[in-house]
N, C-alpha and C positions, 0 to 999 in steps of 0.2 A: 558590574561594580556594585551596583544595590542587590545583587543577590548572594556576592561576597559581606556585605556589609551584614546582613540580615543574618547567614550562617553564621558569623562570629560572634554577634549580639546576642546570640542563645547560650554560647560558653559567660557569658560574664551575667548576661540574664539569669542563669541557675544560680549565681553569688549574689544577685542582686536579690533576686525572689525570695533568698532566703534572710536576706535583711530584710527585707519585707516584710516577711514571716513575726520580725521583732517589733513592726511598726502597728501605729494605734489603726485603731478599726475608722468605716466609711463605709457606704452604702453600693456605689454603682462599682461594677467590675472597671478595671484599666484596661483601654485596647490594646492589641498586640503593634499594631504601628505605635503608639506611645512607648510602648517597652524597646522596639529597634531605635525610632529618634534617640532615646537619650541612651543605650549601649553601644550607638554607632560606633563613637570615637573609641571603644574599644577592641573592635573586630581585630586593626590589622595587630596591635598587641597583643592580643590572645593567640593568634595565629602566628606571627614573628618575630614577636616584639621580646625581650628579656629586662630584668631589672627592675627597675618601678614602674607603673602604669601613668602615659601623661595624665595631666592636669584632668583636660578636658575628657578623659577618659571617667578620672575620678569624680568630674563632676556631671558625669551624667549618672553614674551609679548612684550618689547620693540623692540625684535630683530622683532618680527610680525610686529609691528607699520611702524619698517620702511621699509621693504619686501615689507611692503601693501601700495605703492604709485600712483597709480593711480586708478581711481574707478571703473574700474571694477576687480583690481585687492581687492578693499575693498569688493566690494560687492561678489566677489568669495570666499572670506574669511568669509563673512559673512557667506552666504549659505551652506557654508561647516560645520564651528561652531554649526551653527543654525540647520544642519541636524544631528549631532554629538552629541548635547545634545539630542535632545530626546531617546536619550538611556541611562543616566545615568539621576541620581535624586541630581544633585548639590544642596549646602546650596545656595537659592539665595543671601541672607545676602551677602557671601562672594566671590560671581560675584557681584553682584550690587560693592562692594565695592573693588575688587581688583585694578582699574584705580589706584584711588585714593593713595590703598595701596603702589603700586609701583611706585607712583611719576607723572603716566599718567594722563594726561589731554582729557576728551573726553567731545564732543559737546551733547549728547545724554545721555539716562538713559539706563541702560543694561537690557535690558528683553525678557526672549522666545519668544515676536511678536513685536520685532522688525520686520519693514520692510527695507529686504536689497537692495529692489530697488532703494532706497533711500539713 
């Protein structure tokens, strides 16, 4: 179960990271357990879920967004996400469209190559 939980967190982790990407700077990188704690609730959504993303889904993204304030604490989040997903088979439909869903605003398009050096 926490290694399903963890694969799906990386599909919504790349939509989060990339709000992140829009969030004000900070010093220390964010761990990669802080990026799965707050994507959890969105693993089995990304993977089955359709429609809107629950609550607690949306409010672990936002609780990401703003964690993830400086860039290398985005781009830590990215890399994390981004290594995360490729272990689960997310709908991308509903990565591409979670930002959105949950009210986030991101500068970027959400997708498995993204570059989080960037």
């Amino acid at each position: 179960m926490a290694s399903t939980s963890r694969m799906g967190i990386p599909v919504l982790g790349c939509v989060l990271i990339l709000l992140l990407i829009a969030a004000p700077a900070s010093n220390a990188a964010i761990s990669c357990s802080a990026v799965i704690k707050d994507l959890r609730p969105c693993v089995n959504y990304l993977v089955k879920g359709s429609g809107k993303p629950p609550a607690a889904c949306c409010a672990g993204a936002s609780a990401l967004a703003s964690a993830a304030s400086s860039s290398s604490d985005k781009k830590a989040a990215c890399e994390c996400i981004k290594s995360a997903s490729k272990n689960m088979k997310p709908k991308s439909e509903l990565a591409q469209a979670l930002p959105a869903n949950c009210g986030i605003s991101l500068p970027v398009t959400i997708s498995p190559n993204v570059d989080c050096s960037k």
